[in-house]
N, C-alpha and C positions, 0 to 999 in steps of 0.2 A: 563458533567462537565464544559462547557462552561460560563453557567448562573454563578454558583458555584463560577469558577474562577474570575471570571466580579464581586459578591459577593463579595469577600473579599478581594477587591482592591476598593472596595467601589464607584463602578460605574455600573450603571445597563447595559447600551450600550457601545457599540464601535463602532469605527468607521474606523476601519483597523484591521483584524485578518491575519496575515499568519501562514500558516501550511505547516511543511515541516515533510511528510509524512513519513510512515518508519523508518530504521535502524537508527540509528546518527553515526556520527564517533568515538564519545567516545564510543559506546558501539562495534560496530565493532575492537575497537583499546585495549580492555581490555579481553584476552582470558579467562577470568572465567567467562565473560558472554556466551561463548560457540555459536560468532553470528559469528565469522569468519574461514574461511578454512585455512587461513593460516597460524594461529595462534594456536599453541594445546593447547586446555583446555576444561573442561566440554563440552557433548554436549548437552545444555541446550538452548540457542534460546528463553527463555522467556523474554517478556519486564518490567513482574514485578517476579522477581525469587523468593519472595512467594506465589504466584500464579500459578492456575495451574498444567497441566503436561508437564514435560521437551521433548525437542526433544530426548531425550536417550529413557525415557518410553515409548512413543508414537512409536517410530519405534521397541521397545523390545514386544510388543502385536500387532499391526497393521498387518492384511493381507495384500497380495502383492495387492489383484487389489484395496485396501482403498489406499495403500502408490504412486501404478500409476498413480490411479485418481487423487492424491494432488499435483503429480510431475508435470502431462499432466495441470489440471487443472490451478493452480496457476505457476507454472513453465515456462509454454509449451515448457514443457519438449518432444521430439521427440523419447528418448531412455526410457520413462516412464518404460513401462515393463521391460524390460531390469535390469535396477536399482533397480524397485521393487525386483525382482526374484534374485538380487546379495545380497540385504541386509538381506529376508530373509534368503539364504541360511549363509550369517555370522556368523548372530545371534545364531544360532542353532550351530557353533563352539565355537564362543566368543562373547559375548555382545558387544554391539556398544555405547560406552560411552565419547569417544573421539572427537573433531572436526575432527583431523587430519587422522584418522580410517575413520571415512568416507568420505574427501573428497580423501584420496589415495585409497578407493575404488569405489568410482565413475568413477576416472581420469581412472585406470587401463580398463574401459569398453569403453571409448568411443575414436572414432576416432582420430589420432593425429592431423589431418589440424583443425577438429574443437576446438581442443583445445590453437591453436595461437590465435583465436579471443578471447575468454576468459577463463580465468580455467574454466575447465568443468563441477567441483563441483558448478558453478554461481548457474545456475538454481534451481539447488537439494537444496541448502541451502534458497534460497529463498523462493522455495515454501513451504517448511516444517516450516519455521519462520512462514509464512504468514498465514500458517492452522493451527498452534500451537496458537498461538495469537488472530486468527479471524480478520484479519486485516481489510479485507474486511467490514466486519459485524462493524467493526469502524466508517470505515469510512464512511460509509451509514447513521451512527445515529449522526456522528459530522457535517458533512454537512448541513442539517436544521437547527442544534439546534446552528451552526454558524452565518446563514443568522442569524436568528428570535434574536440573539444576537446583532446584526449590527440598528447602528437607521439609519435614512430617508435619501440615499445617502453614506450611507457606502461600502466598501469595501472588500473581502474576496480572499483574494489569497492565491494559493494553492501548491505547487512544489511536484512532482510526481515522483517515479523512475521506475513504473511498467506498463505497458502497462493496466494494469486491474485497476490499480490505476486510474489511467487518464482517461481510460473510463467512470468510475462511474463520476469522475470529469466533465467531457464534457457532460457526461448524464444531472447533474444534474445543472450546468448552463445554459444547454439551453434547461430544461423545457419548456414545453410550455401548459402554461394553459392556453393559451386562445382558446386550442379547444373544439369544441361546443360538445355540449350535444347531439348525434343526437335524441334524447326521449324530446329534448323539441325546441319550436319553437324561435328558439332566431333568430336577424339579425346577422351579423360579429362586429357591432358598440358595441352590448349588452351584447357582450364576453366580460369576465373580463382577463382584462391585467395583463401579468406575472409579480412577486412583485421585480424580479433583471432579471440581464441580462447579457452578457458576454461581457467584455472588450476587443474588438479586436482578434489578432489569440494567440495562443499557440505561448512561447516561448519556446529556447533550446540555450543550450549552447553554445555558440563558440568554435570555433578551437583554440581559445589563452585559454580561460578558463578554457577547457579539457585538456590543456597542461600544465597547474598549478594546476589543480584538477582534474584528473582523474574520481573521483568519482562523477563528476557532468556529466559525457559521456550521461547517460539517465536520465538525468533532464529535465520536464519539465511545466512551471510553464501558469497556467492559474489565470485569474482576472476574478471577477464579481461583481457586484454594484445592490446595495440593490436601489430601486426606492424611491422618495422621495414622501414626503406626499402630497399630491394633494391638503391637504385643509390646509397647513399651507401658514401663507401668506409671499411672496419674497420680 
């Protein structure tokens, strides 16, 4: 949707995109999108709530090692099975249709020191947002279709809140196409050079800015630049 959107602002390029990945806080801050634990309302976790199956449906069919793997996976989640094996067993008394149903049932399973570091429900809610959505599988097809949007020396930054987010991130700015083909005989000169490149290190938040927004604690924001045209003239 990148192009699309570039489309009908009536500009084909850019030349600065940022994307701030993830939940927002409107949608976190309105419990009938069902994206918060600490909020009761639907447990719903869709980012388009026509679309879609809800997190209610999705844990009401799902077997326990499909709902582990999505905890472990997208989570790293440590208590996966665990969780998995509590919500089956719910379900089968009372449907889980609630935010607040499930994150008082996650809380009730896991240790209390780890839950001074964050409500314990963190993980479980994220990861099932994150499989529910395909967040992942997003952000794999916006990332190109970002650069290839950017003209000659543009810009693309990204702010990240999940460790798997920012991996794909980091993955995908420091591509490196200029490795050689070992099937053909190229020198290192006749390698073709990567078309951006990353702007210095990964930022993070401050201690002052996590103290006035909490929710920026796992923010992490990378840059990359689009390479300029070689044959236009300076």
């Amino acid at each position: 949707r990148v192009a699309q959107v570039l489309a009908e602002m009536g500009t084909g390029q850019a030349q600065f995109i940022l994307a701030d990945l993830g939940v927002s806080s409107p949608q976190l801050d309105r419990p009938e999108r069902g994206f918060s634990f600490l909020r009761d309302g639907p447990l719903d976790m869709r980012m388009n709530p026509e679309q879609g199956m809800s997190a209610a449906q999705w844990l009401a069919t799902a077997e326990a090692a499909e709902i582990a793997q999505v905890l472990r996976d997208y989570g790293e989640e440590r208590e996966a099975r665990r969780i998995a094996r509590a919500i089956v067993r719910e379900r089968a008394v009372r449907p889980l249709t609630r935010t607040t149903q499930l994150a008082e049932l996650v809380a009730g399973l896991l240790p209390r020191a780890r839950a001074q570091a964050i409500h314990p429900a963190t993980r479980t809610f994220q990861a099932i947002r994150m499989h529910i959505n395909d967040e992942l599988a997003e952000i794999r097809a916006f990332l190109p279709a970002a650069m290839d949007s950017l003209g000659p020396d543009g810009r693309l930054a990204v702010i990240s809140f999940h460790s798997l987010e920012d991996r794909l991130v980091k993955r995908f700015f420091r591509a490196d196409t200029r490795q050689p083909d070992p099937d053909l005989p190229l020198r290192n000169w006749e390698i073709p050079e990567a078309p951006w490149f990353p702007l210095g290190r990964a930022s993070r938040a401050s201690t002052e800015e996590v103290a006035h927004n909490p929710r920026a604690r796992s923010a992490t924001l990378r840059v990359a630049q689009k390479r300029g045209d070689p044959h236009r003239a300076s």
